[in-house]
C-alpha positions in Angstrom: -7.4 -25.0 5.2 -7.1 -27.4 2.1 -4.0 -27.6 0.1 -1.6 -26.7 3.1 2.1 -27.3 2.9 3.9 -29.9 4.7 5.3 -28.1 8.4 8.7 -30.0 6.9 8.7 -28.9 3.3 12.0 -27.3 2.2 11.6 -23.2 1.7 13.7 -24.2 -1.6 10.8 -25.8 -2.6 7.7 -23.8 -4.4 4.0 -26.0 -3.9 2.4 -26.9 -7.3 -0.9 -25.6 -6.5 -0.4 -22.9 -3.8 -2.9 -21.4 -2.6 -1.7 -17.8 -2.1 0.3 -15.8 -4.1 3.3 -13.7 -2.2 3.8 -10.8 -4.8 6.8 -8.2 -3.9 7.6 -5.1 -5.9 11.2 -3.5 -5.1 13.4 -0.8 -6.0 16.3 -0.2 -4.5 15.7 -1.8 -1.5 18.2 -4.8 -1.2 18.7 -5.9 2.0 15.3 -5.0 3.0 13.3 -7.2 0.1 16.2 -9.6 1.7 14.8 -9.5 5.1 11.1 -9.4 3.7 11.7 -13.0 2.0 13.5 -14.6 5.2 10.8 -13.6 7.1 7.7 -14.8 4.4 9.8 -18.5 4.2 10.2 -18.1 8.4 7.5 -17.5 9.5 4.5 -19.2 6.6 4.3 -22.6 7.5 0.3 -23.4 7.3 -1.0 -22.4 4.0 1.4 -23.4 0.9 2.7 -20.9 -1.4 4.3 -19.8 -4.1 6.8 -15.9 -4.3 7.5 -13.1 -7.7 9.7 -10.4 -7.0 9.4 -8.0 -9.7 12.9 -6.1 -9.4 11.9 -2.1 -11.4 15.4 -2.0 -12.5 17.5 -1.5 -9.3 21.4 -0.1 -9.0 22.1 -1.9 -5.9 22.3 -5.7 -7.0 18.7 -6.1 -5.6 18.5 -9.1 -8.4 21.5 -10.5 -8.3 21.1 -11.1 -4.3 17.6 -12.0 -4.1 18.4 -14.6 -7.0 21.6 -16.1 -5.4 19.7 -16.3 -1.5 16.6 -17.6 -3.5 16.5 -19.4 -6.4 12.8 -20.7 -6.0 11.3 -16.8 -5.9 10.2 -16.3 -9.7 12.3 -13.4 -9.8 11.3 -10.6 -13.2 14.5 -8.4 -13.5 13.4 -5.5 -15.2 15.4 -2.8 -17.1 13.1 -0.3 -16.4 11.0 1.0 -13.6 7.0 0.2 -14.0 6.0 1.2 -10.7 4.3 -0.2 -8.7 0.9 -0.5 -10.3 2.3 -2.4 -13.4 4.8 -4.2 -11.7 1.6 -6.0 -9.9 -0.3 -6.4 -12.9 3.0 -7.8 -14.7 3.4 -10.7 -12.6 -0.3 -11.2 -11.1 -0.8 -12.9 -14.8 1.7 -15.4 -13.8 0.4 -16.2 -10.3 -2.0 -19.6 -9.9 -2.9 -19.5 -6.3 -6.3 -18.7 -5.3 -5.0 -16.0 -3.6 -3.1 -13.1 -4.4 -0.9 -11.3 -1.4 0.4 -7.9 -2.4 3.7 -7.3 0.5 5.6 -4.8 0.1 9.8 -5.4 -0.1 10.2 -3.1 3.4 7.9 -5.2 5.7 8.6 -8.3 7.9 6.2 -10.7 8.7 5.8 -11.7 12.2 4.2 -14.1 14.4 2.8 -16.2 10.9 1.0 -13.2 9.8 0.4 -14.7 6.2 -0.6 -18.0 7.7 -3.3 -15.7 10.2 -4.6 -13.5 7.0 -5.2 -16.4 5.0 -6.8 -18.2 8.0 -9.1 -14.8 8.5 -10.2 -14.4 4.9 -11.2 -18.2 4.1 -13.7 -17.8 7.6 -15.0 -14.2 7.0 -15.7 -14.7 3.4 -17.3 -18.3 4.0 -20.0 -16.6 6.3 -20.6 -13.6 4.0 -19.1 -13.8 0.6 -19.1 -9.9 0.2 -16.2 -9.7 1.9 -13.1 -10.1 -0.8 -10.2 -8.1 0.2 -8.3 -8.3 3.4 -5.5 -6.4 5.1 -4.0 -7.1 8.7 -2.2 -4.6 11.3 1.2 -2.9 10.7 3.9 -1.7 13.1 7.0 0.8 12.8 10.1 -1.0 13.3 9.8 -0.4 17.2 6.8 -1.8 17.7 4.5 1.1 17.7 1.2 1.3 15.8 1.9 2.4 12.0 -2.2 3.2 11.4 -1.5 3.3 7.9 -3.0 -0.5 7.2 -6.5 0.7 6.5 -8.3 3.9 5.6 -11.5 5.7 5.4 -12.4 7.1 1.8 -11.5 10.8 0.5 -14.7 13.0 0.5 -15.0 16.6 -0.3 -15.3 17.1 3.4 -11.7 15.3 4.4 -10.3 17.1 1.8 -11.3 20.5 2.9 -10.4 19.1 6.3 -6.7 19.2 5.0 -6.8 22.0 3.0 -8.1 24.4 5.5 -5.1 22.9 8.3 -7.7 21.2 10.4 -6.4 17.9 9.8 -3.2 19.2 10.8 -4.1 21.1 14.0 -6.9 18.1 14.9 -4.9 14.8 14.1 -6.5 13.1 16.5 -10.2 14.3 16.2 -12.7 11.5 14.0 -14.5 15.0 12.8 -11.2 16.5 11.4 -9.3 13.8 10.4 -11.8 11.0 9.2 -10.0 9.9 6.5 -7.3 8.3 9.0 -9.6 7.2 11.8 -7.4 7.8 14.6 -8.9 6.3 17.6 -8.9 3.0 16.0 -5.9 1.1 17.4 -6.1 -1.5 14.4 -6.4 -4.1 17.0 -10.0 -4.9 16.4 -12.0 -6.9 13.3 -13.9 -4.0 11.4 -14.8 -3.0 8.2 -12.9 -0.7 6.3 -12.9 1.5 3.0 -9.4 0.9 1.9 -5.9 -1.6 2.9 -3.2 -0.6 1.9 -1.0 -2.4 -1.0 1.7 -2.8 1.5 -0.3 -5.8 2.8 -3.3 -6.7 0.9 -5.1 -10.2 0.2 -7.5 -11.2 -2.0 -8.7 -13.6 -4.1 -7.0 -13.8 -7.3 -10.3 -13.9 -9.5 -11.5 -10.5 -8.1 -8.1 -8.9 -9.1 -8.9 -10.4 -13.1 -12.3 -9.4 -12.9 -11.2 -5.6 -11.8 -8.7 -5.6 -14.1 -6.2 -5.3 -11.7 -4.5 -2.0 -11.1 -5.1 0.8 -13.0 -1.8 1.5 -14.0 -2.2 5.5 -14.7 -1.4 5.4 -10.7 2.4 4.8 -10.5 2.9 4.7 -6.9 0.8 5.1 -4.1 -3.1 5.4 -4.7 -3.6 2.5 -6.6 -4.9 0.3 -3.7 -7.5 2.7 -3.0 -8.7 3.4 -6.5 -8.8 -0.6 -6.5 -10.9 -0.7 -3.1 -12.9 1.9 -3.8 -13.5 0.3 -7.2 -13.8 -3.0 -5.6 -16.7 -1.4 -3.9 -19.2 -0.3 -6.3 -18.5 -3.9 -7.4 -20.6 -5.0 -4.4 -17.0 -6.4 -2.5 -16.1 -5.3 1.1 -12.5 -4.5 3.1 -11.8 -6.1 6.8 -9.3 -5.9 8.8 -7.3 -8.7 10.9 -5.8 -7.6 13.8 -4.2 -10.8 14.5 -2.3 -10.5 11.2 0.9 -7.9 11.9 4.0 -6.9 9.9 6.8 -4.6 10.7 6.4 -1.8 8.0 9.4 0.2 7.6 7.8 3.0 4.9 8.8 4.9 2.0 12.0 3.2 1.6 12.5 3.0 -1.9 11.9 7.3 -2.3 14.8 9.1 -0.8 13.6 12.7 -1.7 10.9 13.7 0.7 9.7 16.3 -2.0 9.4 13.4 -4.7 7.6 11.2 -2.4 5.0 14.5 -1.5 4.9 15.2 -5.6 4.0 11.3 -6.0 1.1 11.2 -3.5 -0.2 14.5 -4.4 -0.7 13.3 -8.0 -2.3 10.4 -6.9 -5.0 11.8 -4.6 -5.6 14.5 -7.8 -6.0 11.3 -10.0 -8.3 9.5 -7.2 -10.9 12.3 -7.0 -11.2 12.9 -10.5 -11.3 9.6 -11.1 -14.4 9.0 -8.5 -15.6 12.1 -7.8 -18.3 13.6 -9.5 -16.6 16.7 -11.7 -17.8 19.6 -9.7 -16.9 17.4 -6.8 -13.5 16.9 -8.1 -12.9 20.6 -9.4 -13.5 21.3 -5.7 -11.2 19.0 -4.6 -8.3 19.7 -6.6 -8.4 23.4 -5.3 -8.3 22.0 -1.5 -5.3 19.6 -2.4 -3.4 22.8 -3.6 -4.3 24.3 -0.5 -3.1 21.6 1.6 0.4 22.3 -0.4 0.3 25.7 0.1 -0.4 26.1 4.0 1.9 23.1 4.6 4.5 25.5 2.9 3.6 28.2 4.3 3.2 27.1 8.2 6.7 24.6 8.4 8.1 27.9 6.6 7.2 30.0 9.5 7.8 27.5 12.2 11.4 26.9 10.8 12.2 30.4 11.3 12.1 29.9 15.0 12.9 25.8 15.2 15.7 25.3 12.6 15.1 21.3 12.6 11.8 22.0 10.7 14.1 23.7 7.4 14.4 20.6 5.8 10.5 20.1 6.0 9.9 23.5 4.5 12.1 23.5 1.8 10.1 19.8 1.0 7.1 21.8 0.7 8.5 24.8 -1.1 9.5 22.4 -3.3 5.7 20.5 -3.1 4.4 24.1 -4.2 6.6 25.1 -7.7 5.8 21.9 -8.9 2.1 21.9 -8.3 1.9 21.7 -12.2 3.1 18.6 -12.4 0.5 17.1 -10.3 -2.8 19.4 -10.8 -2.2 18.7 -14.5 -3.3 14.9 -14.2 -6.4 15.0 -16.2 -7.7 11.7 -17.5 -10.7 10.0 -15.7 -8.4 7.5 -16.0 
């Protein structure tokens, strides 16, 4: 690749034309955001590159530390939480590489994943140029496969997949559970509908000509709404296997209930959003079932297993405050 850093150049140093674009969005997460930009300085030594951290207004001296350890991140300290959505588009304005690199503050790059990505996406897009965004393999902490990198689309028949339990009772089953193609191990090249924000690249004139984000998605959702938009736009996911990250998950919600209200909103807003209206009337009614037998099958299993109590009352929870997440309305 063009434009590479020096193997010797100080990590206190930032590249005056970089050619990717490391953008981190925290909250709350100190020491993990901490480990996240030890391991981007560690283990990035072939492209060059330049780091924002947009901090959305943590209480646990996430600013303070990440400026003190370092001083070359552009660091935006905000008094108020944007989410993630707008937190992207805040400081994506601000970025000049060529490329933009969405990480998330709970990951850990291993074995030069950023160095691998970048390596991927300059060769698959040179032979066709369709492909424009790019997403590599993520573990758990313990080395097991966290599928969550890449996903198929929602369609009506997914979505009555989960509504109706099959999902549930069939994880593993391509028929029942499309959405999360389970008997893909990550670990091959392949085409794919949506990568998730946790560890996405792509060139940083797509993101301008999309707009960016659509900030009606706070968190979670807004990668696929940009993919799927991305799409019709004539622009194509892959995968790298060779790319991998530790992805811890979910760190910065604490209440299970909130995280469940979060990502129910956001699939209501992505299939009114892309769905045709009857479509989307339909699927609405299938998300609300998905809350309800989730509620109502933990409820009955913790009567016998008491370790499933906390999952029920999540879900109890999930189900008063369907209101808050059925009543997104805007084809935003």
């Amino acid at each position: 690749m063009t434009g590479s850093a020096p193997a010797d150049m100080s990590m206190n140093e930032t590249p005056e034309n970089p050619e990717v674009s490391v953008i981190i969005v925290s909250y709350n997460t100190r020491e993990l955001t901490l480990d996240c930009l030890r391991s981007v300085y560690a283990q990035t030594r072939d492209v060059s590159f330049e780091v924002f951290v947009v901090d959305n207004a943590s209480a646990d001296g996430s600013a303070a530390a990440i400026a003190a350890e370092f001083p070359q991140v552009r660091l935006f300290a905000l008094d108020r939480n944007l989410g993630f959505a707008a937190g992207n588009n805040l400081v994506a304005r601000h970025a000049i590489g060529n490329w933009l690199l969405l990480l998330n503050p709970d990951t850990v790059v291993l074995d030069g994943a950023i160095d691998r990505l970048l390596a991927f996406a300059a060769e698959q897009s040179a032979k066709n140029p369709a492909f424009g965004i790019f997403g590599g393999r993520t573990l758990y902490p313990d080395g097991r496969l966290n599928p969550a990198s890449a996903w198929r689309r929602p369609t009506p028949w997914s979505v009555f997949c989960m509504g109706t339990g099959l999902t549930s009772v069939f994880r593993q089953s391509r028929v029942f559970n499309p959405e999360a193609m389970p008997h893909w191990r990550r670990d091959t090249v392949r085409e794919v509908d949506i990568v998730t924000g946790c560890f996405l690249l792509l060139r940083r004139a797509l993101w301008r000509e999309l707009g960016g984000f659509d900030p009606a998605f706070f968190m979670y959702g807004e990668e696929a709404d940009f993919c799927l938009r991305a799409r019709r736009y004539g622009v194509r996911c892959r995968i790298c296997p060779d790319a991998e990250i530790i992805h811890y998950g979910g760190a910065s919600e604490k209440g299970r209930a909130d995280k469940l209200v979060r990502l129910l909103r956001a699939k209501t807003q992505l299939v009114r959003k892309h769905w045709p209206r009857r479509s989307a009337w339909f699927g609405v009614r299938m998300l609300k079932a998905w809350a309800w037998t989730r509620m109502a099958g933990f409820s009955m299993i913790a009567l016998a297993r008491s370790r499933y109590r906390d999952t029920a009352v999540a879900w109890a929870s999930v189900w008063r405050r369907r209101g808050e997440w059925t009543a997104v309305r805007a084809w935003v």
